[in-house]
DRENDOLUM-766345 format. One record per residue (C-alpha): residue number from 1; x, y negated, z. Coordinates in nm, 4 decimals. Each point is the difference from the previous one (the first is absolute). Example, Ala and Ser with C-alpha at 12.3 -4.5 7.8 and 13.67 -1.06 7.14 Angstrom:
// residues 2
(atom 1; (1.2300; 0.4500; 0.7800))
(atom 2; (0.1370; -0.3440; -0.0660))
This chain:
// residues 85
(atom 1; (9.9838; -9.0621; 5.0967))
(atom 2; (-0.2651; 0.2728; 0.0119))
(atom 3; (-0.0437; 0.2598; 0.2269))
(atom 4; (0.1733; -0.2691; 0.2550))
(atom 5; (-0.1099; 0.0103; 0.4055))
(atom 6; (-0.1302; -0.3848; 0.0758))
(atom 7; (0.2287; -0.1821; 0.2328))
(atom 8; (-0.0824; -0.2254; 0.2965))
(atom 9; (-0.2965; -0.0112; 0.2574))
(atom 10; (-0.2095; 0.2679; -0.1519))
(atom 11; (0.2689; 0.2808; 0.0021))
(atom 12; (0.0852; -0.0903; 0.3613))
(atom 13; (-0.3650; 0.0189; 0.1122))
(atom 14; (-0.0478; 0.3922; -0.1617))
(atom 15; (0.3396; 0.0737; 0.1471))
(atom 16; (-0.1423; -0.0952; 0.3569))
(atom 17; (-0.1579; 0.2989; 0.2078))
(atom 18; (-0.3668; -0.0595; 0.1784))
(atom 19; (0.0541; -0.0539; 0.3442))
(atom 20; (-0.2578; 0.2002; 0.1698))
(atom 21; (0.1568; 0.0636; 0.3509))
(atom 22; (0.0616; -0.3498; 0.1212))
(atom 23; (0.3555; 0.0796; -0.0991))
(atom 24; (0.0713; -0.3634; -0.0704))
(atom 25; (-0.1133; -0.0973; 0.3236))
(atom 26; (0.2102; 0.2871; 0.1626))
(atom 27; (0.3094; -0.0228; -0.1908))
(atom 28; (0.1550; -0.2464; 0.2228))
(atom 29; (0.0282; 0.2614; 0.2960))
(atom 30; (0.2818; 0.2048; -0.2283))
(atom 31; (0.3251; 0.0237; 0.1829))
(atom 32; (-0.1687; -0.0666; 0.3401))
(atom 33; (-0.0085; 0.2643; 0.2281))
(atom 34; (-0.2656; 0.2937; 0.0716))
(atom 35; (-0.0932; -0.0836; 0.3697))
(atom 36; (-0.3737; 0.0068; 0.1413))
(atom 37; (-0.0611; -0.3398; -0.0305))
(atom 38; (0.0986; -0.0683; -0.4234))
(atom 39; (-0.2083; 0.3447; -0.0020))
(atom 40; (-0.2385; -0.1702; 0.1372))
(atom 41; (0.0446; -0.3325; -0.1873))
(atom 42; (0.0373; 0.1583; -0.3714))
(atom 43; (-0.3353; 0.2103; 0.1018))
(atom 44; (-0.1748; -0.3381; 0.0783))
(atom 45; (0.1226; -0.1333; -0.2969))
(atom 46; (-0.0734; 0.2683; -0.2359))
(atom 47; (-0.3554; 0.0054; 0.1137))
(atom 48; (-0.2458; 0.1337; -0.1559))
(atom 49; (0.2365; 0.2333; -0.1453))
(atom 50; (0.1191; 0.3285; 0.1592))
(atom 51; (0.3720; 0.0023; 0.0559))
(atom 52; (0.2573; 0.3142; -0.0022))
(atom 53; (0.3545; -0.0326; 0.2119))
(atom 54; (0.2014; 0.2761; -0.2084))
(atom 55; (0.3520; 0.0773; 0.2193))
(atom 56; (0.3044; 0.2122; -0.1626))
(atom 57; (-0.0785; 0.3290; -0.0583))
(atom 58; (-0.3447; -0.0533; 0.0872))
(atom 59; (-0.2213; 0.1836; -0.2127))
(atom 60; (-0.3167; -0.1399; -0.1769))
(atom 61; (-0.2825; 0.0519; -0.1862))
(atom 62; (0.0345; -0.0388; -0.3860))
(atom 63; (-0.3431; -0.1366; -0.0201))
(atom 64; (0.0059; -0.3846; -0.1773))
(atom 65; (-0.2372; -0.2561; 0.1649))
(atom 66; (0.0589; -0.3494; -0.1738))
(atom 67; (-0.1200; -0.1482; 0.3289))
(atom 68; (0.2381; 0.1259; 0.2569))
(atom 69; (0.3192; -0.1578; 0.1089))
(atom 70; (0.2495; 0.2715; -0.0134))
(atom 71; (0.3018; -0.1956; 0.2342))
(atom 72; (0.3097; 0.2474; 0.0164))
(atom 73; (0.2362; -0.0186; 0.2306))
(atom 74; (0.3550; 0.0783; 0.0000))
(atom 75; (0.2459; 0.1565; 0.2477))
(atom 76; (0.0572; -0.2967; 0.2019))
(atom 77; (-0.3367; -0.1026; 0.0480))
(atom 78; (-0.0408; -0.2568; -0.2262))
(atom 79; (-0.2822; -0.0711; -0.2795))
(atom 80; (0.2030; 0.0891; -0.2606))
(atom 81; (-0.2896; -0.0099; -0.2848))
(atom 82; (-0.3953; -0.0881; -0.0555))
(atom 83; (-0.1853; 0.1261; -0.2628))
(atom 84; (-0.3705; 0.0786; -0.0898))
(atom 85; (-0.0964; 0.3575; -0.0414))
């Protein structure tokens, strides 16, 4: 079939972002809650890379850095999501 997208390993690899924040080494603090010391622990972690702790409402710069750990928080506290930007 022409004009057909290739199947199988190769697909899934484009698919796949670049992690460039440490994000898969960080991931594993999601749902765990904001306190001093998984601050301190995710920063640790992350290193080299700088890390941003974004709360509700809490307003931010719309600059992208592929390196930074953005880690946003939700209302109760919690690591609710990690991404790179």
């Amino acid at each position: 079939m022409l004009g057909a997208l290739p199947s199988g390993p190769l697909q899934a690899q484009a698919a796949a972002p670049a992690d460039t924040c440490s994000l898969t080494l960080t991931a594993r603090f999601v749902g765990a809650r904001a306190v001093p010391q998984v601050r301190g622990t995710v920063h640790q972690v992350a290193r080299p890379h700088p890390v941003r702790w974004i709360a509700p409402g809490q307003a931010i710069t719309l600059d992208q850095n592929p390196e930074r750990l953005n880690v946003i928080v939700d209302e109760t506290g919690r690591i609710a999501v990690m991404r790179c930007g």
